[in-house]
N, C-alpha and C positions, 0 to 999 in steps of 0.2 A: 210831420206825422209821427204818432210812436208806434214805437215797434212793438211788437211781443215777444214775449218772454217764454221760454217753456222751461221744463224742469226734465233734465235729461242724464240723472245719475243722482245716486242715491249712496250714503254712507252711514253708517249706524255702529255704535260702539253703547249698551243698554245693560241693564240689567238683567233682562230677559232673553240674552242672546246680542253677538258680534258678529256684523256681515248684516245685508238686510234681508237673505231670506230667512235667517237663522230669528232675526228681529219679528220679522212679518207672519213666519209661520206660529212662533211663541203669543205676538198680538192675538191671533185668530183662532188660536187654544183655550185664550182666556190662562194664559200662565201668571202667578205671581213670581217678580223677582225682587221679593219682600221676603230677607229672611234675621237672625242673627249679624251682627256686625264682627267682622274678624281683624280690622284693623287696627285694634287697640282694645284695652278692656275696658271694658266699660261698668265695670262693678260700682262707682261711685257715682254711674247715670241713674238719670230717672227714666230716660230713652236707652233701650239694646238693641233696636233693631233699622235698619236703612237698606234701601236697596245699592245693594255692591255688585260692580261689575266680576263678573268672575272668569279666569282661565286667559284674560289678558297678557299677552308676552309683546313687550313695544319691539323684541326682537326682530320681529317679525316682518315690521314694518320699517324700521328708523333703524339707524347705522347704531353700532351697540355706545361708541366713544358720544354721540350725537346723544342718545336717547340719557344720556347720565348728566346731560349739561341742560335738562328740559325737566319742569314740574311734571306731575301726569296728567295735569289739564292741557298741557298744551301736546303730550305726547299722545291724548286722546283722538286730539284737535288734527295734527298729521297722520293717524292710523287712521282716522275717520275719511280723511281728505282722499288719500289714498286709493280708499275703497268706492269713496266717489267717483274720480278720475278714471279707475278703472270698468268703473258700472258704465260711466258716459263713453267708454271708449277712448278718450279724448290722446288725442298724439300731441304733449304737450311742447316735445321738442317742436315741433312745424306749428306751432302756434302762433299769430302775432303776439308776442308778449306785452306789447304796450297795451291792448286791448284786453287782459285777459287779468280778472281783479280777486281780491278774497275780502271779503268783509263777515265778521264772526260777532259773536257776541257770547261774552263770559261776565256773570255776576259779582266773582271774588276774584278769580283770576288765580294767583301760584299760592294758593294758603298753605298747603303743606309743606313748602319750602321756606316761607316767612315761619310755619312755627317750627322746625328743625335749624332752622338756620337761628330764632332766636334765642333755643333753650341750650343753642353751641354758643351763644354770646355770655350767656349769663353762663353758663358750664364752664367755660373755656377762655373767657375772654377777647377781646374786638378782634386781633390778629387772627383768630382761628375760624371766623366769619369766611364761606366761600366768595373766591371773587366774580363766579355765579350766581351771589346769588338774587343780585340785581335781576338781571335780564333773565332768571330763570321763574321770579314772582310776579314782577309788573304784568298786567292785565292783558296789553297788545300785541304780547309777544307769541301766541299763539296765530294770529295771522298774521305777524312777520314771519316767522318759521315755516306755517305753510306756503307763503308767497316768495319762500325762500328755494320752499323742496322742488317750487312749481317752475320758478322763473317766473312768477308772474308778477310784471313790472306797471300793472296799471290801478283802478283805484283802491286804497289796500287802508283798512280802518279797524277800530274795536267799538261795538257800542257795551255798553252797561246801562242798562238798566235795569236791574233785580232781573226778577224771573219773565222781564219781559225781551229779555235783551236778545236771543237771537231770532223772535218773531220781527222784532224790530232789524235785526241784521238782514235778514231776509227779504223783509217789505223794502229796506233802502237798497239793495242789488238789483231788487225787481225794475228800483225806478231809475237806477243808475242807467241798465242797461233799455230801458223805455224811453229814456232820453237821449241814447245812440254815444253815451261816453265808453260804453263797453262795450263785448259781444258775449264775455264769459266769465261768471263770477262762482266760485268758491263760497257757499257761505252756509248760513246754521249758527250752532255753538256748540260750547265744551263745557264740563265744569269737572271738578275732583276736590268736592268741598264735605267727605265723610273726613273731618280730621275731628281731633277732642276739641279745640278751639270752639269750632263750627257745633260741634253737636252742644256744646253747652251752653254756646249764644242762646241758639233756636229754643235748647229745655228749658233755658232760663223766661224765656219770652209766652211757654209755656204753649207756642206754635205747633207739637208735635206731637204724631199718638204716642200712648202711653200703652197700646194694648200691645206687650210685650210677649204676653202668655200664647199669640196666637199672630207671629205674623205674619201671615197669607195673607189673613185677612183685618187686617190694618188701615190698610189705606181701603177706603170705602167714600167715596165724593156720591153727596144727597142723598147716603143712607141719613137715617135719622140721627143713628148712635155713631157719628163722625165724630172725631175726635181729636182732629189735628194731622198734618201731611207724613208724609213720611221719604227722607231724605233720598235722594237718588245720584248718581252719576252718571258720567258716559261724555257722549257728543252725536248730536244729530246734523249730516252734512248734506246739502244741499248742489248738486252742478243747475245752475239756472245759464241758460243761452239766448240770445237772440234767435228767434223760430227759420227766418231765413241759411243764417248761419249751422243752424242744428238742421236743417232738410239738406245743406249743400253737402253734408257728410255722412248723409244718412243715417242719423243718431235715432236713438228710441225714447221715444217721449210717453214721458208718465203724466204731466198735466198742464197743464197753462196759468201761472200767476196773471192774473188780471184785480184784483181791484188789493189796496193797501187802505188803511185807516190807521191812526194812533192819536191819545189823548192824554192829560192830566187830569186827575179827579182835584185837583189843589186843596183837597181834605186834610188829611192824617198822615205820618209816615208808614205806619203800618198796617191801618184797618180801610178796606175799600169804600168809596163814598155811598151816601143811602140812596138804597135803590139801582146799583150800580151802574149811576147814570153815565160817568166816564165811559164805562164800559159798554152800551150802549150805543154812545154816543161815535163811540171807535170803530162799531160794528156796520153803523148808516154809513160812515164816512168810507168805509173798504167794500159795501156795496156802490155806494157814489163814484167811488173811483172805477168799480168794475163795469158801470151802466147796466146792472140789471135791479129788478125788482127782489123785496126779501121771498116772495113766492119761488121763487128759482132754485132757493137753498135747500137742499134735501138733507145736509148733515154739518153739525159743528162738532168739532172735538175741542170741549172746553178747556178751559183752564182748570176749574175741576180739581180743588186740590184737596180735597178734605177737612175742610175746616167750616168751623160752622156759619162766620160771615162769608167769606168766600162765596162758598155755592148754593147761598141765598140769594144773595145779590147778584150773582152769576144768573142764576133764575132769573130773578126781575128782572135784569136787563134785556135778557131775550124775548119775553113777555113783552117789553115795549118798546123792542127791534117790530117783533115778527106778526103781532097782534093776534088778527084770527088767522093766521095762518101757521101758527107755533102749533097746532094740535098736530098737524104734518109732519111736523118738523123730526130728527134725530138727533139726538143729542148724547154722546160719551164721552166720559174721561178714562184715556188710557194709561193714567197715573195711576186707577187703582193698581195695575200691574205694574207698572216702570219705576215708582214713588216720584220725586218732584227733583227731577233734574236743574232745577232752579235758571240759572241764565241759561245750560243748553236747553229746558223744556221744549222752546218754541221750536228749534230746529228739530229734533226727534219727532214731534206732533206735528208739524208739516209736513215731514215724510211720512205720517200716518194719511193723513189727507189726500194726499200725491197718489199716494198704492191705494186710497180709498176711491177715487174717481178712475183709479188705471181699472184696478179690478174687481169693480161694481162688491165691496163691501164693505159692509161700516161696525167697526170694534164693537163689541160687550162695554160697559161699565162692569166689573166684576165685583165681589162681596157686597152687591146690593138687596137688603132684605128688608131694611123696616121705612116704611115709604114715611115719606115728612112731608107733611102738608103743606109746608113753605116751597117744597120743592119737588113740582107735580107734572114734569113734562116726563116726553119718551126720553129714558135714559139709556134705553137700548139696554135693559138687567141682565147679566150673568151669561148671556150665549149675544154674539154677533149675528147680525143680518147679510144674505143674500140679496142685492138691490139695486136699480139703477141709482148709480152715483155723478150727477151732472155736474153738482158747485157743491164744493166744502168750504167750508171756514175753518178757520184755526186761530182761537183768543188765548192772549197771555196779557198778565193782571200782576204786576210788580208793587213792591213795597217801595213807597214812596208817590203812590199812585199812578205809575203808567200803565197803561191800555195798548195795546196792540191787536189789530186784528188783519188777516190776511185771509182772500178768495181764492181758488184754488179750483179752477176749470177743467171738466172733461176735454181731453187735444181734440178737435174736427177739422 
């Protein structure tokens, strides 16, 4: 028989606020945390602007000797965890440790440290290379670190897959612990990928806005005058339990994972397949696994990135998920505020989903003004709704074409 899962602790490290009421309350304002870039100049960009987390001190969280031997992807990934652990209450010393897992997912993993570490190669030469600075770039080292702080000795992984990677971290804890190998998983993701490297790839690839002069409002998913994403960091954490285990300790439950989907579009490496049949197709598959009908779904929080295939095809695919019943439907991206945390997206946007069935409301789309006819559903424009929130979804849509989709149930 499998068990169920619930979601019992909540961690958020965002552009629009650290902690998740600081997160939740900035969601439901409709705040952008789109502004200037201050971590390098950017005078020779064609991109100034990304969403930066701001007033982060890893002191706070991580030992000070500790936090200087860690990228700040993965110091993201620990202050996030942290704040989970604490939200769930969780007593992790009396824990079974062998039962209790992290699985994360990060797109780039330590680039800031791969590009400091290799302008000290070329500066300085090979001997003056840290000898951190291995295990302080590679990708998995964020949930060894946290399965480090935790003690938690049970099943412990990194996915990557672009910006699909920790809806996908997510969907596999769900099933870990559905299949009775766990009781309690750590998961989401991280990223801290605003370095020059990172922004010049993206300018180059010509993936990101340009409206520099204005930006608030920049990031705009299915305005007409979209113009490409706008870069983000942070880390969205996740505590997911076994539901029996979460009632024997009287934990507080925000919502119930029930169904997983994921797919290959085998298209393009970077542009989403026509039609966005992958993504569709991801969408049946995480209602299949939920056993409900698409009627049931009162809100997606898309992938939504601002760009102009994206959330066309993002559209279509819903359209032929949800059929006649998408005029019902909600639909928002709360990337116009966050910008595109890229492999963390999916775990921050789950915890959107999570507080959106805990507490009956569903985000704004923000700087939505000139409607596109290719992209004609409720987008929920510019102010959030008051509403019963039963089932949400949550899609993420990576380069190289993976799909991920995740259901996300009112607790009864």
């Amino acid at each position: 028989m499998k068990k169920r899962v619930v979601i019992t602790g909540i961690g958020v490290i965002s552009p629009v606020g650290i902690g998740k009421d600081n997160f939740w309350n900035s969601i439901k304002a409709g705040k952008s945390g789109i502004d200037y870039i201050t971590k390098f100049d950017t005078e020779e960009y064609p991109v100034k602007i990304a969403g930066e987390v701001n007033d982060f001190n890893p002191k706070e969280y991580i030992n000070k000797k500790e936090a200087k031997r860690m990228d700040l992807f993965t110091q993201y990934a620990v202050a996030g965890s942290k704040m989970a652990v604490e939200d769930a209450k969780l007593d992790v010393d009396n824990l079974n440790s062998e039962r209790f897992g992290v699985i994360l997912g990060s797109g780039v993993g330590g680039l800031q440290t791969l590009e400091k570490q290799h302008k000290r190669l070329i500066d300085k030469g090979p001997r003056r290379v840290s000898p951190f600075f291995i295990p302080m770039m590679i990708g998995n080292i964020a949930a060894g670190q946290v399965s480090i702080a935790f003690g938690a000795k049970g099943p412990n992984e990194t996915v990557v897959t672009a910006c699909a990677s920790s809806t996908n971290a997510v969907g596999d804890s769900f099933k870990v612990i559905q299949r009775g190998d766990a009781d309690i998983m750590i998961t989401g993701g991280t990223e801290a990928s605003i370095t020059p490297l990172a922004l010049a790839g993206f300018s180059s690839m010509k993936a990101l806005s340009t409206n520099n002069d204005n930006p608030k409002e920049a990031s705009r998913p299915f305005d007409k005058e979209r113009d490409g994403f706008v870069m983000g960091e942070g880390s969205g954490i996740l505590i997911l339990e076994e539901l029996e285990h979460a009632l024997n300790r009287g934990a507080n439950i925000y919502g119930e994972v029930v169904g997983y989907g994921m797919t290959s579009d085998a298209y393009h490496i970077t542009a989403p397949a026509e039609k966005g049949i992958g993504a569709a197709k991801a969408m049946e598959l995480a209602l299949k696994d939920a056993d409900i009908d698409a009627s049931k779904v009162d809100y997606i929080n898309a992938h939504g990135t601002s760009t102009p295939l994206n959330d066309k095809f993002e559209t279509q695919a819903i359209k032929t998920v949800f059929k006649d019943d998408v005029n019902k439907l909600k639909v928002s991206s709360t990337k116009s505020m966050t910008g595109h945390l890229l492999g963390a997206a999916g775990g921050l946007e789950a915890a959107v989903c999570a507080l959106s069935v805990s507490e009956n409301y569903i985000p704004a789309t923000i700087n939505y003004k000139n409607e596109d006819e290719e992209c004609d559903l409720n987008y929920v424009p510019n102010k959030g709704i008051d509403c019963e929130v039963n089932y949400s979804i949550s899609n993420s849509l990576g380069f190289g074409g993976h799909n991920a989709s995740i259901v996300i149930k009112k607790y009864k």
